[in-house]
LUMGU-62988 format. One record per residue (C-alpha): y, z, x; residue in one letter. Coordinates in steps of 0.5 Angstrom, whole numbers, plus 500, padded with zeros to 3 digits. Layout:
N
YZXA;...
END
This chain:
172
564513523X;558518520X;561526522X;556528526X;549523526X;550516529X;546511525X;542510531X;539517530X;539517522X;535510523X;530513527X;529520523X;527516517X;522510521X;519517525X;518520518X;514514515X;520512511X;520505509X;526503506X;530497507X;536500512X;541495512X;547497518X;554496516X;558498523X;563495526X;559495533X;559488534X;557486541X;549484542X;546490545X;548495539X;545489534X;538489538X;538497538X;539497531X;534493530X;529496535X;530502532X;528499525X;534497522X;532491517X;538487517X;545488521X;552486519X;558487523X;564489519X;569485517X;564482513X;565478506X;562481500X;557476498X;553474504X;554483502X;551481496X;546476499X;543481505X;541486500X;538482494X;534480500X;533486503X;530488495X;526482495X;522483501X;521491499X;519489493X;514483495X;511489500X;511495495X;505490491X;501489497X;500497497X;497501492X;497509491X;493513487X;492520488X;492522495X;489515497X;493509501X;490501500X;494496504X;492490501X;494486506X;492490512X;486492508X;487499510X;484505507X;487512508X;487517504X;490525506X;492522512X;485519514X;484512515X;477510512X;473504514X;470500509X;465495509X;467488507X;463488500X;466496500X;472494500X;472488495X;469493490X;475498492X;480492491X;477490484X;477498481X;484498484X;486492481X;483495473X;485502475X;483506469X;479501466X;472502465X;468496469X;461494466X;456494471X;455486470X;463485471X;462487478X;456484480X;460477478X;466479481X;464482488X;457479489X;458472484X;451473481X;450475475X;447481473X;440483472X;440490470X;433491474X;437491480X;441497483X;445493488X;451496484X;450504483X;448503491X;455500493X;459504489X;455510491X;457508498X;464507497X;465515493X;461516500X;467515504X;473516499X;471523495X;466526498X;470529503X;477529498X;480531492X;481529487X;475524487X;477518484X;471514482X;467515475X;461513473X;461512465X;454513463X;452507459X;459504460X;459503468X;465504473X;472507473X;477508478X;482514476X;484521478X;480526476X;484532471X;
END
């Protein structure tokens, strides 16, 4: 028993403020309803006390797992969000919409964050073709992709390295 919060009121408090965490209940409460409350309310897994200490063990281990595999598809930097199984954007809290060839651009600068892209590494990567320095097809696409995720923000995140080509990083 907690002193003055039930674990129903605590599981709801932390899934309304945006807390992801595993949340494993430990309770002596073992009839259905009580388990399918828990769950409803966001509880990850649910285990009704007496309880051996291994499958203990074993329900955590697999609650790290999940939320390790999960924390890889989401990406951060600065203000901005990607989720790259949602392939959602958001950044200061506004969910931005990117083009399919947007956001692949994003992705791939998101996978090298930090590291200066040429040109051509792009235009193979995103567009399989191979670079011709003719074209601006690059500078168009990436000055799209700074038109919905810097323009309005900062810090911006997108750099041009002039000779060099393209970084994704956070601006001092």
């Amino acid at each position: 028993m907690l002193p003055f919060l039930d674990g129903w009121q605590i599981i709801s408090a932390l899934r309304e403020s945006g807390h992801e965490e595993p949340v494993l209940f430990l309770t002596a409460k073992d009839n259905v309803r009580d388990k399918v409350k828990g769950l409803e309310l966001g509880a990850d897994d649910y285990l009704i006390k007496p309880f051996d200490f291994t499958e203990l063990v074993a329900r955590v281990r697999t609650l790290l797992r999940r939320a390790r595999s999960q924390a890889a598809t989401v990406c951060t930097i600065a203000d901005m969000t990607v989720d790259m199984v949602r392939r959602t954007v958001i950044r200061s809290g506004k969910k931005i919409h990117l083009t399919g060839k947007e956001y692949v651009l994003l992705e791939l600068l998101l996978q090298r964050t930090g590291e200066v892209l040429p040109r051509s590494l792009i235009s193979s990567l995103v567009w399989n073709m191979n670079f011709d320095s003719d074209t601006n097809v690059i500078d168009v696409a990436v000055r799209r992709l700074r038109s919905k995720i810097d323009d309005d923000f900062e810090p911006k995140l997108i750099h041009t390295v002039r000779g060099a080509g393209y970084v994704l990083k956070k601006s001092k």
